[in-house]
C-alpha atoms as one frame of an Amber mdcrd trajectory, in Angstrom:
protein
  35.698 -14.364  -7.744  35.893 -15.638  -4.132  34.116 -18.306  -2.381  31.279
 -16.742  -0.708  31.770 -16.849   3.612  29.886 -16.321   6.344  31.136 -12.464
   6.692  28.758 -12.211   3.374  26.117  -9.979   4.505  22.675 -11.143   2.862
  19.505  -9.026   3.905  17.390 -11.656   3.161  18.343 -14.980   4.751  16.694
 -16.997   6.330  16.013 -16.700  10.701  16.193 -21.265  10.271  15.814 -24.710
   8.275  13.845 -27.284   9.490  14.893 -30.210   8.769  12.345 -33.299   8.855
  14.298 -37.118   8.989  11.850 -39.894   7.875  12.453 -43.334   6.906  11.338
 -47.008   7.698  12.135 -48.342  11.106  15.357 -48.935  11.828  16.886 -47.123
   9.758  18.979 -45.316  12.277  17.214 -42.166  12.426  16.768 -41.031  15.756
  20.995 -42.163  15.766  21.903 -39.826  13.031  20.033 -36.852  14.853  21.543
 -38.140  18.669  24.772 -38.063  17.460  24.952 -35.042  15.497  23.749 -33.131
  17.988  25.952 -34.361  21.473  28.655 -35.350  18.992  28.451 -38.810  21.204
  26.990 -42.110  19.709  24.399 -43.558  22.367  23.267 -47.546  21.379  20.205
 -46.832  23.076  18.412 -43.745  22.205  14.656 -43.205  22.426  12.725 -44.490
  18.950  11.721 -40.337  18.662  13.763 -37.750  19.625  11.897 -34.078  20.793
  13.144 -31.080  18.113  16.811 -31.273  18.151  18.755 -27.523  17.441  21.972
 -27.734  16.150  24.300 -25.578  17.717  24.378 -22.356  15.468  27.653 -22.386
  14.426  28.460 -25.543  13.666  28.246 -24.408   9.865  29.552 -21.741   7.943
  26.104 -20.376   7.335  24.935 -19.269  10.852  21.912 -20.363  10.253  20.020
 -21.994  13.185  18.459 -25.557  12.120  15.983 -27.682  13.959  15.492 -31.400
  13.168  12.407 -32.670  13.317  12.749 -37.019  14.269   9.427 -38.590  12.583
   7.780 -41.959  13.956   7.668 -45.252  12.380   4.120 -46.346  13.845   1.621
 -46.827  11.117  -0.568 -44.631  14.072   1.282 -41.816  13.468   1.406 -41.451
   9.750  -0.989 -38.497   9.637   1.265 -36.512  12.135   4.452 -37.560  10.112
   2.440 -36.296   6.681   2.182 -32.374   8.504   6.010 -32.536   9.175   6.535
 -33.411   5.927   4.315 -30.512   4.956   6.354 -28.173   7.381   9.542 -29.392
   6.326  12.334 -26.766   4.614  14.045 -30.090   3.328  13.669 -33.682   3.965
  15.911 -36.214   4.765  15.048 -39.344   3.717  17.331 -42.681   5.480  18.048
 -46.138   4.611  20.205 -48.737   6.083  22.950 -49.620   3.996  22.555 -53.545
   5.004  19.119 -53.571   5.125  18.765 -53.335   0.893  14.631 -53.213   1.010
  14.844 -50.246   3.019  16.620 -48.714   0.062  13.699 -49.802  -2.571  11.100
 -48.770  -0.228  12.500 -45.000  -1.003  11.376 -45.241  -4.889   8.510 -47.328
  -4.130   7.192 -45.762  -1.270   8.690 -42.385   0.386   9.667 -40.751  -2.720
   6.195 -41.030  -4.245   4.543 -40.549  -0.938   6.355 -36.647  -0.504   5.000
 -35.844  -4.310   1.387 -36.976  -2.789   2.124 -34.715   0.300   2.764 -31.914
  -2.450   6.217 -31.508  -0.687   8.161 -29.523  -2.739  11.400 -29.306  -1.193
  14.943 -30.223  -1.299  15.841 -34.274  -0.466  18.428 -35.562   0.786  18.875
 -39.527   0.666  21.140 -40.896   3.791  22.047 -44.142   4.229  22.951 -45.242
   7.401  24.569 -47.766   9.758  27.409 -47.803   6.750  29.503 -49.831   9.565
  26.889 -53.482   8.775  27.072 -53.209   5.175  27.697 -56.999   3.864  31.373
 -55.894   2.627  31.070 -58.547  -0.022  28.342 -56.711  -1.811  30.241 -53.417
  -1.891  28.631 -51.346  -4.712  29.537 -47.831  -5.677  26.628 -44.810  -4.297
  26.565 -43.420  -7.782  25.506 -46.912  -9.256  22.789 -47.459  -6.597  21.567
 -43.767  -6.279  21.534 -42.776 -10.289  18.604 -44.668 -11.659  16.624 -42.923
  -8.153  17.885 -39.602  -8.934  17.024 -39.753 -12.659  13.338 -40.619 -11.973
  13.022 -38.541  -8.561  14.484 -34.590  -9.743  13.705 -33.422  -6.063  17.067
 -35.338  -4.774  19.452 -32.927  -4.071  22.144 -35.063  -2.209  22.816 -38.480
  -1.656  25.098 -39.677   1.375  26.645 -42.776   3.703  27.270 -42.405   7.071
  27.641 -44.093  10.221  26.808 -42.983  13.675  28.700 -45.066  15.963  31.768
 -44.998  13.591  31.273 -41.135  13.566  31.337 -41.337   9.529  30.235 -37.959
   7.528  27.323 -37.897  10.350  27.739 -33.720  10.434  28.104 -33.414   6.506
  24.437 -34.802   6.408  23.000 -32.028   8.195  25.618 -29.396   6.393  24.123
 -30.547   2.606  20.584 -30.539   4.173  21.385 -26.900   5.086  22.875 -26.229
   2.012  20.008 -27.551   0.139  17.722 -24.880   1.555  19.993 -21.859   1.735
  21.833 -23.011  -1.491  19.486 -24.920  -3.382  20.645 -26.559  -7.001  17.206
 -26.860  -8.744  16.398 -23.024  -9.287  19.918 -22.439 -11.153  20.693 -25.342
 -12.813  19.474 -27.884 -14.731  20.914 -31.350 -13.991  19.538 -33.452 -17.098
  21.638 -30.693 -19.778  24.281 -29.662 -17.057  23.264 -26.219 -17.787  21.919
 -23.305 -16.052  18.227 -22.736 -16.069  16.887 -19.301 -17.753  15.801 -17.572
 -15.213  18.913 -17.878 -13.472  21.043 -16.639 -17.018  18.382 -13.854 -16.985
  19.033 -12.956 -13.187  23.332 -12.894 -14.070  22.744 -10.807 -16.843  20.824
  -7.771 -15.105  23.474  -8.286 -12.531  26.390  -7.827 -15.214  24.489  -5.097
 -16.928  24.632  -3.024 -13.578  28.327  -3.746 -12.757  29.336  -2.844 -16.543
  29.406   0.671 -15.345  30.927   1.875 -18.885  28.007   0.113 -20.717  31.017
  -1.608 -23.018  29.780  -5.231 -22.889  32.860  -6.261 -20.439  34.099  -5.683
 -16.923  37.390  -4.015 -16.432  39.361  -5.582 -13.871  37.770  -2.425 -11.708
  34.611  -3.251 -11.890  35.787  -6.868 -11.158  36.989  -5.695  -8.156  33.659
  -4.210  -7.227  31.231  -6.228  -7.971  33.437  -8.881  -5.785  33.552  -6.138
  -2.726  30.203  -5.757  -3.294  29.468  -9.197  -3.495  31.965 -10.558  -1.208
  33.581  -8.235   1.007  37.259  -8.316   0.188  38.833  -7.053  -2.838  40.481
  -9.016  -5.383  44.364  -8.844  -5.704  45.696  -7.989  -9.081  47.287 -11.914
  -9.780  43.948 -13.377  -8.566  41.662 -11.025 -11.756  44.718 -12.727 -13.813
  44.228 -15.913 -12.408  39.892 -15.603 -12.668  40.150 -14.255 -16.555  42.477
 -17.374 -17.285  40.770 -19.911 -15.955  37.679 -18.676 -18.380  39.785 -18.003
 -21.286  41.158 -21.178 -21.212  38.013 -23.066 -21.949  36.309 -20.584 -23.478
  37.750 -18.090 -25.719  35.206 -15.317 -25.842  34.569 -15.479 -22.148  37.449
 -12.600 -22.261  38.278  -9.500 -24.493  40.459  -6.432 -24.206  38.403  -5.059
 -22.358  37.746  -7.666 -19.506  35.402 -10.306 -18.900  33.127 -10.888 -21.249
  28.263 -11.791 -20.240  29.630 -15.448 -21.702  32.343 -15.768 -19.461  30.497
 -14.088 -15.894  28.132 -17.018 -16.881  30.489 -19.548 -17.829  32.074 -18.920
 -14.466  28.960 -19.519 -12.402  28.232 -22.940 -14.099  31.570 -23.631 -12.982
  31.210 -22.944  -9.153  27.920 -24.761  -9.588  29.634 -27.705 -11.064  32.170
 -28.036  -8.377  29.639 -27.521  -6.148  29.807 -24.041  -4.724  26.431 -23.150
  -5.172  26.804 -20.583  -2.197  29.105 -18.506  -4.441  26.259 -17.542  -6.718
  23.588 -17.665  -4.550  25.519 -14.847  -2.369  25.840 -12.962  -5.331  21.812
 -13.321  -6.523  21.160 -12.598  -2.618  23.370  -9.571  -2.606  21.703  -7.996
  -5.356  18.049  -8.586  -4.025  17.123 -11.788  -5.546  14.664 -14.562  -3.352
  14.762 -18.557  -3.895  12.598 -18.380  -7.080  14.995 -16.304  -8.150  13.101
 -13.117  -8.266  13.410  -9.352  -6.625  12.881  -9.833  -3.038   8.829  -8.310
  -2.032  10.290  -6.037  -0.168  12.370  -4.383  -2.364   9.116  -3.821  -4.649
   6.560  -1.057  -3.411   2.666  -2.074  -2.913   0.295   0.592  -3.786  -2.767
   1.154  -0.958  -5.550   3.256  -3.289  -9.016   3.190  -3.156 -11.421   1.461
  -5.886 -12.303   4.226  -7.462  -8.231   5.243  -7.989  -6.175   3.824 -10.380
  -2.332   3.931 -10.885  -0.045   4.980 -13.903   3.275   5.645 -14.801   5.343
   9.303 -14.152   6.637  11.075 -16.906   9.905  10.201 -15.791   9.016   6.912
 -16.089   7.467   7.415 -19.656  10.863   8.959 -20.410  13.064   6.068 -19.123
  10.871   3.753 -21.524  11.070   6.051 -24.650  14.950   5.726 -24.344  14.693
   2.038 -23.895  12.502   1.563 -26.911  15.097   3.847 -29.176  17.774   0.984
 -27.500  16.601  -1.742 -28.395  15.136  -0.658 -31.961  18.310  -2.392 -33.500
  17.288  -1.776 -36.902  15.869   2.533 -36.249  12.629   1.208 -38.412  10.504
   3.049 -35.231   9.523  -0.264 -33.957  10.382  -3.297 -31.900  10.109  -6.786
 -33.229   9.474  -9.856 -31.077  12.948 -10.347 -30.965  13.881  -6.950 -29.443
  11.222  -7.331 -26.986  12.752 -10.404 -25.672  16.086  -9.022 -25.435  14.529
  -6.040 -23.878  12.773  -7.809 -21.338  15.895 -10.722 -21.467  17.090  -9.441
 -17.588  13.393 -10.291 -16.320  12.496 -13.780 -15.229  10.292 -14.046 -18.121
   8.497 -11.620 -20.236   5.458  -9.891 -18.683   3.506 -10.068 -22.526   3.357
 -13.647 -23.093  -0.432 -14.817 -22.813  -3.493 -13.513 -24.636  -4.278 -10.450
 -21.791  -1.043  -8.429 -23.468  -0.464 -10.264 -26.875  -3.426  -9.925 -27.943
  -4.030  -5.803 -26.907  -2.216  -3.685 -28.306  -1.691  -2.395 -32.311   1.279
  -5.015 -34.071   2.656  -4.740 -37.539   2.072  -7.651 -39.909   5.567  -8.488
 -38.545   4.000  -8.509 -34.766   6.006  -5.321 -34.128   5.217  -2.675 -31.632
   4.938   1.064 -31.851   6.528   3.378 -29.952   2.983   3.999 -28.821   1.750
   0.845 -28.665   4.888  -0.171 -26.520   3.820   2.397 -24.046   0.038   1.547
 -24.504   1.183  -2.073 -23.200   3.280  -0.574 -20.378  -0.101   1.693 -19.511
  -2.075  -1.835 -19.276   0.104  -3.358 -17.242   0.526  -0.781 -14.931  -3.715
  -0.416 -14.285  -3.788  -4.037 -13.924  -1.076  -4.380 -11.962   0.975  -1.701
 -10.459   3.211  -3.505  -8.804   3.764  -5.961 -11.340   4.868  -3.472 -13.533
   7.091  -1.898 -11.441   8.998  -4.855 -10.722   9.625  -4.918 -14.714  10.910
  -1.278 -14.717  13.253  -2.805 -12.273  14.448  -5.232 -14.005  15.183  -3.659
 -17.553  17.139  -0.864 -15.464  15.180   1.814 -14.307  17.467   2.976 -11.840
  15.444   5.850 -10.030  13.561   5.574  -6.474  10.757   3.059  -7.780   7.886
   5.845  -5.630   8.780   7.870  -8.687   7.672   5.690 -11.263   4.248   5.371
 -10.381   1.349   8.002  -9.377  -1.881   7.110  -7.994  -4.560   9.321  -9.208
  -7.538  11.186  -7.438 -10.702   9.403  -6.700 -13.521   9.146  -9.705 -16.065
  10.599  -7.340 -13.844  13.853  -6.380 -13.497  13.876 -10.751 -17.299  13.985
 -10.900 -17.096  16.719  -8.066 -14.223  18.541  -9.782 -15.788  18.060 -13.315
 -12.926  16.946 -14.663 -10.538  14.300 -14.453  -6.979  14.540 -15.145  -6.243
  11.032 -15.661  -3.540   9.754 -18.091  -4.956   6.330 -19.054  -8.595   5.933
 -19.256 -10.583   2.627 -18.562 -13.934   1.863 -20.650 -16.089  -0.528 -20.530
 -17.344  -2.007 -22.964 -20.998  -4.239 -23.021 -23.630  -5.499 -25.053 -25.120
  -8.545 -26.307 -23.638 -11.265 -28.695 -22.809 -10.510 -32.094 -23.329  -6.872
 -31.293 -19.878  -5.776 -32.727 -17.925  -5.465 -29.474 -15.084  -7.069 -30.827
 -14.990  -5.604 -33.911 -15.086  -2.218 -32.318 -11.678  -3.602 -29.859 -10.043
  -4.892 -33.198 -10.125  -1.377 -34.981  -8.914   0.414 -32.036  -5.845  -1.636
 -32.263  -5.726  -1.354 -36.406  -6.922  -5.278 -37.157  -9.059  -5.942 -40.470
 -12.623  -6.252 -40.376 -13.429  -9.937 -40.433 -16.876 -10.995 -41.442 -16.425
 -14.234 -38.996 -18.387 -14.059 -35.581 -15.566 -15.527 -32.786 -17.511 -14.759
 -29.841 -15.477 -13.600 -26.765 -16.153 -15.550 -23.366 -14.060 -13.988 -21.253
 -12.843 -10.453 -20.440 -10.776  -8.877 -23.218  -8.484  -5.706 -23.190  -7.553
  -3.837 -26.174  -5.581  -0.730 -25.439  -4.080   2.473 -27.873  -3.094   6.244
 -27.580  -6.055   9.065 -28.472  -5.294  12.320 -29.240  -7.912  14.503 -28.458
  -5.716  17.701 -29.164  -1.628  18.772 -29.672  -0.570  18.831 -26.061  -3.583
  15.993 -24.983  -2.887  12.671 -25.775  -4.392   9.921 -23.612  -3.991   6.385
 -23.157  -7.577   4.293 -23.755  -8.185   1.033 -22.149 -11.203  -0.835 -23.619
 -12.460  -3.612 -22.203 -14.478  -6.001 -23.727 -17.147  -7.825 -20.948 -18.951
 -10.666 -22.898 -22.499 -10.631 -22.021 -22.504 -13.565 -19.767 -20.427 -12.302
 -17.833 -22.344  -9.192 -16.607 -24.174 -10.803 -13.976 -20.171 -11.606 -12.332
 -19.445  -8.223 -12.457 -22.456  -6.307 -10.822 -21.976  -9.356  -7.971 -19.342
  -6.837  -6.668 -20.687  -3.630  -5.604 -17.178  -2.112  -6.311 -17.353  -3.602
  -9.961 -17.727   0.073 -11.541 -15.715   1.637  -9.303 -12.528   1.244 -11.638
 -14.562   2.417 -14.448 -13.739   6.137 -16.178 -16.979   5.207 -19.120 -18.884
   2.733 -20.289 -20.172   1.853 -23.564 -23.061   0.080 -24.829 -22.989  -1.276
 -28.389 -26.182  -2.816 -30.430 -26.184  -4.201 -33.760 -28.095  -1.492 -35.438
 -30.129  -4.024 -38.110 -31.455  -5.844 -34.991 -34.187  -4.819 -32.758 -33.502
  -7.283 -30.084 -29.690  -6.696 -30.155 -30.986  -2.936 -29.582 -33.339  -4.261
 -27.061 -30.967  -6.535 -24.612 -28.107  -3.336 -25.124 -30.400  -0.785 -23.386
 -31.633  -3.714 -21.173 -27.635  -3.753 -20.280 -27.240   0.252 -20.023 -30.574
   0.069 -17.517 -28.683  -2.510 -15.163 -25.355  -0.834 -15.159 -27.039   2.688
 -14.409 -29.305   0.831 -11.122 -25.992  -0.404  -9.950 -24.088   2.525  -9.902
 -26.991   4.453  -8.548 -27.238   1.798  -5.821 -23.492   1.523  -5.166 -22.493
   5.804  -5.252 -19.978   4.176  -8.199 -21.786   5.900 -11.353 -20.526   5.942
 -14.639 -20.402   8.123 -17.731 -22.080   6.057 -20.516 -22.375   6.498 -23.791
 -24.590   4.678 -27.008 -22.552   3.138 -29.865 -25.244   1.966 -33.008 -22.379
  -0.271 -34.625 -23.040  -1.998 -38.649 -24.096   1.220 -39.682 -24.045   0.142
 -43.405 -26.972  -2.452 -42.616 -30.572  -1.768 -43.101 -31.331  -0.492 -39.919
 -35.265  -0.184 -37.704 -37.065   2.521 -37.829 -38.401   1.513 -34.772 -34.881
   0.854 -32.685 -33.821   4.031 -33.834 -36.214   6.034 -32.470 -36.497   3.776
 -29.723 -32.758   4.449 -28.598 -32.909   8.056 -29.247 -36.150   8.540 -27.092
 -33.510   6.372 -24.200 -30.893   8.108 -24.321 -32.994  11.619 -24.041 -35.029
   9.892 -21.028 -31.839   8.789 -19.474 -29.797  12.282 -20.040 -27.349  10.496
 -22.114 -25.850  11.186 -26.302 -27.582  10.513 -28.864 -26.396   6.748 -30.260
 -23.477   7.277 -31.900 -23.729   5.519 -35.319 -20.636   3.695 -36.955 -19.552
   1.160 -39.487 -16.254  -0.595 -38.777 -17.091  -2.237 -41.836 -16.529   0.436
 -43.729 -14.451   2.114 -41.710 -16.419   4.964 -40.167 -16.127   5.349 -36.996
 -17.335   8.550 -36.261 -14.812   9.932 -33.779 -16.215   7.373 -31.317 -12.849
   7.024 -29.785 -12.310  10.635 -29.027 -15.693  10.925 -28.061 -15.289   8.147
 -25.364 -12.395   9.735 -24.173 -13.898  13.456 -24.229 -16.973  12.003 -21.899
 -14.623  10.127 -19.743 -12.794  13.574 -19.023 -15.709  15.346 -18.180 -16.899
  12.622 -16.035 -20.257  14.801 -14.346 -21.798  14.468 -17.832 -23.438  11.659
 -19.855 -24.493   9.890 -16.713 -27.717   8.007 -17.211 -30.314   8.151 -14.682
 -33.071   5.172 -14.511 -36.784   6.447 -13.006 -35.734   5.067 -10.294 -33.087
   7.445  -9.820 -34.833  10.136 -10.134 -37.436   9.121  -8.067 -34.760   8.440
  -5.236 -33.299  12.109  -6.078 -36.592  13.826  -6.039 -37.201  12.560  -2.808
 -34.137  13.281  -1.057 -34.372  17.109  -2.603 -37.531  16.956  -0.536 -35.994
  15.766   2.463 -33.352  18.089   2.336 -36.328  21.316   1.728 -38.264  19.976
   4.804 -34.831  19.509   7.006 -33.820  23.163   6.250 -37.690  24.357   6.580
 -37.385  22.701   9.779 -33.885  23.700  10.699 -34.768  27.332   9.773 -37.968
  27.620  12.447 -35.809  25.892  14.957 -33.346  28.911  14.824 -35.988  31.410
  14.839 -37.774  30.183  17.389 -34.193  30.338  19.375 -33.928  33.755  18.321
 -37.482  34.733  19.268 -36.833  32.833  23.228 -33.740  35.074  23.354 -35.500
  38.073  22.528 -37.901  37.858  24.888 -35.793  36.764  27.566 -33.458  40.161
  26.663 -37.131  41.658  27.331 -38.287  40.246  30.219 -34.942  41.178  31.775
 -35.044  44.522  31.199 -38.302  45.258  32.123 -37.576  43.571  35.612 -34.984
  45.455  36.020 -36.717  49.088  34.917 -39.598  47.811  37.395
C-alpha cells in the first residue's frame, strides 16, 4: 500500500491548524515562528509576534496553519490560558542551554495545559540548539523519556536552531502532523499496539473491500481498495512486494487467497511504527471516519419529528438484521451469546448494549443469550431512544442500503387519536405507581425473569422491552418504562413529557389501601397534565399481588375511578403466581386504539362542558348573523323593485 500524498482526496479535512507556541522567556519563541515564516533569522525580533500564516504549501498537506506567539508577562497569563484553550496543538519550547527551562515543562507547563483542560497534541521544542554547553551533550531520548512517560499528550519532541537554520520547518511540519495525523487515537504507545477502536475501524474497512466475503483480499481487491484509498493503482511486483513484507514476520498475515484481517492490521502498525501515520489516517478518512475515529456526522442522517412522533426501523431494515442474527448464530441454537454479539457489533467503536439502559431490557437465557426477538426488541429500543444512534450501528455492522431507508418516522399521536387508530410498530408505555407497588416485578416478567420476593427499589428510569402478539399477522414491539415515583414530579416539569407516550399504566399493590390510594393519586395528575398540555394518554389500571388478601374497600374504590374517569376496570394479576391476565396484550390493544381508555378528571369535563357551550352560543350567534344578512338582502331586492315599478 502506498504512502498517502497530497493528491489524496479527503472530504473531511480540515479548512486549518492553529498552532499556539508557549514557553518561559527566552526561550526563542517568537525566533522559531520569525524564521519559519520569512525563512530569514532576524537577532532582533519583537518579544510577540501578530498571527503568523505559513505559506500553504510549504507541506505536503495543504493545509493552511496559523501560529499563534504567546507572551511571557505574568500580566498576560489569562490571555495566554484562552490560546491555549483555542489551540489545535501546542508547542511547548525550551532552550537547550538554559536546563531549568527544560524542568519548568514537567513542573509547570505540562501540568498547567491538563488544568486548562487542553486536550491536544504537544509538541516539545527545544531551541537555540547552537548555545548548548557541548560538554554536557546528552542524547533527546534520555532527556525527553522520563517526560513523555508521565505526560501521554507529547506527541513529538524536537531540537532546533533558528539562526543556524536547524530542523526550524520540521517543527511546524510534526505540529501539523499532530493534528491532521494524530498518534493517540490509533495507537497505544505504552504496549506498541493499536488501540481498539482503531482495530475495530480496519476491520469494517476490510470487511467492505473483501468483496467475495472469503476472509482475504485478492490482489484485485488490493488494487482497489489502494485506488480507492490512494489514487494510483498498485503494480503487480509492488502486491508481491506488500504480501512479503507481511508474510515475512507474520505467517498468517497471508493465505492463498491474499492478504489475510491479521496482516491489513499488521501492516498499519507498521506504517504507524515508522511513522507514517498519514497512510492510515487517509485510509480511515477515505472511508468516512473523523479524529475520534468514528463515521463522520454528516454521513449519518438526523431525524426532525415532532414530540408526539417517534421513529422505528423499515422492514428492510428488520430484514437486514434477521440475516445478521442467522450470521453470527455460530452454533444455529436460535440465539446469540455475548460472544457473538461482540463479534457482531466488533466493526463498531464499541458496542451500543453495554450499560444497564440495554443490558438490563430485554429477555436473556440463563447463558445471557438473546432471541431472535429479543435481538430485534433491543434494536426497537435503541432506535426510539435514539434514532440516529442506531442508525450509525446499522452502518457499521454493514447495512449497505441508503440509511433514509432504514428508518420511518411515524404519524403524530394526536392525528392516531383523530384516526382511531395507530399503526405504530413499537409501542411506548408508561409505567407509574408508588413504591413497592410491583412495577418492577411487572418489567421483570415481560422480559421472562423469576419472581423475587426481595424489594430493590428502582430510582431511576428503567426500560424493559419484548415482542406481543396480539394476532398471526400483528406482532408489535412493547416498550415499558418503569418511572419510579420520585421521579414524577421531573417528568410533568415538561409539558411535552407525555407527548412520547402511546399508554400509560398505573399499578397498586392490591393488599394496600394507601398503595391503591397514592396510584389513583398518580393516574389523577397524569390525566390534569395531559388535559392541560393537548398530550393525553390512554391509561389503563393494573391491581398487581393478586394472590394477597386484598380491601374490600380499594376495590370498590378503584372500580367506582375508573367508571368516573371512563377508563377499564383494574385489571387484576399475580406475577407471583404467574397470572397475568393478558395485561400485555391488553396494553398494547388500548395503545392501538388510542381514542379509548382516556381518563377524564372533573376538571376536564368541566372545561369540555363549557367549551360545548361556547361552541352552541358561537353557532346560535353565527346562525342569526347570517339570517339577519339574508333578511337585509331581501329587503333591499324589495325596496329595489318597488322603486323601480313606482
Amino acid at each position: 500500500m502506498a504512502r498517502a500524498t497530497s493528491n489524496s482526496v479527503n472530504p473531511h479535512a480540515r479548512t486549518g491548524v492553529r498552532i499556539v507556541v508557549a514557553g518561559d522567556k527566552g526561550t526563542g519563541k517568537s525566533s522559531l515562528i520569525s524564521t519559519a515564516s520569512s525563512d530569514n533569522f532576524r537577532p532582533n525580533v519583537a518579544p510577540v509576534l501578530p498571527p503568523t500564516t505559513l505559506a500553504v504549501d510549504l507541506y505536503p498537506d495543504h493545509v493552511p496553519i496559523t501560529i499563534i506567539d504567546t507572551s511571557s508577562r505574568i500580566e498576560d497569563t489569562n490571555k495566554v490560558a484562552e490560546e491555549l484553550q483555542r489551540a489545535d496543538t501546542v508547542v511547548l519550547t525550551y532552550a537547550c542551554d538554559r536546563p531549568e527551562t527544560l524542568e519548568n515543562l514537567s513542573t509547570f507547563w505540562l501540568p498547567h495545559l491538563r488544568n486548562l483542560e487542553v486536550k491536544v497534541p504537544v509538541i516539545v521544542v527545544g531551541c537555540r540548539l547552537d548555545l548548548r554547553d557541548e560538554n554536557a551533550q546528552v542524547s533527546l531520548e534520555q532527556v525527553m523519556s522520563p517526560i513523555m512517560q508521565q505526560f501521554r499528550e507529547i506527541e513529538t519532541c524536537i531540537e532546533c536552531s533558528a539562526s543556524r537554520h536547524i530542523q526550524v520547518p520540521e517543527v511546524f511540519y510534526y505540529a501539523q502532523k499532530a493534528v491532521l495525523h494524530p498518534t493517540a487515537p490509533l495507537f497505544d504507545q505504552e504496549t506498541q499496539t493499536l488501540k481498539p477502536r482503531c482495530v475495530r475501524a480496519l476491520k469494517r474497512i476490510f470487511i467492505l473491500c473483501d468483496i467475495d466475503r472469503d476472509g482475504a483480499l485478492s490482489d484485485a481487491e488490493l488494487n482497489d481498495f489502494q485506488v480507492k484509498c490512494f489514487n494510483a493503482p498498485l503494480q503487480p511486483s509492488e502486491i508481491i512486494g506488500v504480501k512479503k513484507v507481511v508474510q515475512d514476520k507474520l505467517s498468517e498475515g497471508v493465505n492463498e487467497r491474499g492478504l489475510t484481517l491479521t496482516g491489513f492490521l499488521f501492516l498499519h502498525a507498521l506504517f504507524i511504527e515508522k511513522g507514517r501515520l498519514e497512510t492510515t489516517w487517509t485510509v480511515l478518512r477515505k472511508f468516512g471516519y473523523n479524529d475520534e475515529i468514528k463515521l463522520a456526522d454528516d454521513l449519518i442522517p438526523t431525524f426532525k419529528y415532532a414530540h408526539d412522533q417517534s421513529v422505528e426501523l423499515t422492514n428492510e431494515a428488520i430484514d437486514f438484521l434477521k440475516t445478521t442474527f442467522d450470521a453470527y448464530d455460530a452454533d444455529f441454537d436460535g440465539m446469540l451469546r455475548p460472544r457473538e454479539i461482540d463479534e457482531l457489533f466488533s466493526t463498531a467503536p464499541e458496542s451500543p448494549w453495554i450499560g444497564n439502559l440495554y443490558e438490563d431490557a430485554a429477555e436473556r437465557n440463563a447463558f445471557q443469550g438473546l432471541s431472535q426477538d429479543a435481538f430485534l426488541s433491543e434494536w426497537a429500543l435503541m432506535t426510539l431512544l435514539n434514532p440516529t444512534f442506531s442508525l450509525e450501528n446499522l452502518i457499521y455492522i454493514g447495512y449497505a442500503g441508503e440509511p433514509s431507508s432504514a428508518i420511518r418516522v411515524t404519524r403524530k399521536r394526536r392525528t392516531d387519536r383523530k384516526k382511531q387508530h395507530s399503526d405504530r410498530n413499537v409501542l411506548q408505555c408508561f409505567v407509574f405507581g408508588p413504591r413497592n407497588a410491583g412495577k418492577s416485578a411487572l418489567l421483570n416478567s415481560f422480559i421472562g425473569r423469576p419472581y423475587t420476593e426481595a424489594y430493590n427499589p428502582t430510582n431511576e428510569d428503567r426500560y424493559a422491552v419484548n415482542v406481543v402478539d396480539i394476532a398471526r399477522e400483528n406482532r408489535k414491539y412493547l416498550v415499558l418504562k418503569e418511572i419510579p415515583e420520585g421521579g414524577v414530579a421531573r417528568l410533568l416539569g415538561k409539558k411535552e413529557s407525555l407527548a412520547s407516550c402511546d399508554i400509560a399504566v398505573f399499578v397498586h399493590d392490591r393488599s394496600d389501601e394507601s398503595s391503591w390510594k397514592a396510584s389513583s393519586e398518580l393516574l389523577e395528575r397524569i390525566a390534569s397534565h395531559g388535559e392541560e398540555t393537548g398530550f393525553e394518554v390512554p391509561c389503563l389500571i393494573v391491581a398487581a399481588k393478586d394472590d394477597l388478601d386484598s380491601f374490600t374497600s380499594a376495590i370498590q374504590d378503584s372500580i367506582r375511578v375508573s367508571q368516573d374517569m371512563g377508563v377499564e376496570a383494574p385489571i387484576p394479576i399475580s406475577v407471583k403466581l404467574g397470572d397475568f391476565n393478558t395485561v400485555f396484550r391488553r396494553i398494547v390493544t388500548a395503545a392501538e386504539h388510542p381514542h379509548l381508555s382516556i381518563p377524564e378528571t372533573e376538571a376536564g369535563k368541566t372545561r369540555k362542558q363549557f367549551n360545548k357551550r361556547m361552541g352552541r352560543s358561537l353557532m346560535f350567534v353565527s346562525v342569526g348573523a347570517a339570517v339577519a344578512l339574508v333578511g337585509l338582502g331581501a329587503y333591499r331586492i324589495y325596496a329595489a323593485r318597488k322603486s323601480s315599478s313606482g
